[in-house]
N, C-alpha and C positions, 0 to 999 in steps of 0.2 A: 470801504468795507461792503460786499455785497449780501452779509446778512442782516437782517434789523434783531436791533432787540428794544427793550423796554426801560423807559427811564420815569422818574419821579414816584409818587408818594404812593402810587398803585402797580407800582412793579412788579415782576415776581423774582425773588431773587434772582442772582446772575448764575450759581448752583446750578440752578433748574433751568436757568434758559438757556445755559453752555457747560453741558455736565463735565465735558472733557476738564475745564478748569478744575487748578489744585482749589483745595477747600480756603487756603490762605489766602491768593489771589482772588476768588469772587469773593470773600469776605474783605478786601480792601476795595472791589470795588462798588459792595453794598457800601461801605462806607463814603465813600466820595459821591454816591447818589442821594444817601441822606443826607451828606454835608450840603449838596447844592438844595436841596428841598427845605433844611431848616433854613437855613441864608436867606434863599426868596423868600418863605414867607415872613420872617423877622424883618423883611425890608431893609437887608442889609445888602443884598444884593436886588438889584433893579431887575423889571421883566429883561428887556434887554441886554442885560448883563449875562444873566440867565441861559435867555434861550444863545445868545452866544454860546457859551459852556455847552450846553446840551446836545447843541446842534452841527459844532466844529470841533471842539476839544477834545467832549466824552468818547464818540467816535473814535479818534485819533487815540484812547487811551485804550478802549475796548480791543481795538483791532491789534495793536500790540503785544496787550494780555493775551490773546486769543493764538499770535501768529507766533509766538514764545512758545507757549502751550504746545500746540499742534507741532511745533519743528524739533521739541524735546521729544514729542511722542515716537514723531517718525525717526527723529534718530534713533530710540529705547528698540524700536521694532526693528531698524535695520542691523542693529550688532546682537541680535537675539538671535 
């Protein structure tokens, strides 16, 4: 994914930092940033656990959402 965005406990929504997304979509994936933040810090999940998730998955889930989004857009705009 060659854009960054922001994760953990001082995020700003994903709303705001990829508007294009539906409201349902960044609202699952507020959910799964909060899910990995309360984890770490309950010590249910370990640092390294963690920044794995963070650092390879979230990515990989973001860029997904993102290229979903955009390829419904540009379809919506080409039969317009």
């Amino acid at each position: 994914m060659s854009e960054t965005f922001e994760q953990g406990w001082a995020a700003r929504p994903f709303k705001k930092q990829f508007p294009e997304l539906s409201d349902k979509e960044a609202e699952r994936l507020d959910r799964v940033n909060a899910a990995i933040t309360r984890l770490s810090t309950a010590d249910i999940l370990t640092f390294v656990q963690s920044e794995a998730i963070r650092q390879k998955k979230m990515p990989k889930v973001v860029s997904a959402a993102i290229a979903k989004t955009r390829a419904t857009q540009a379809t919506k705009k080409k039969f317009k």
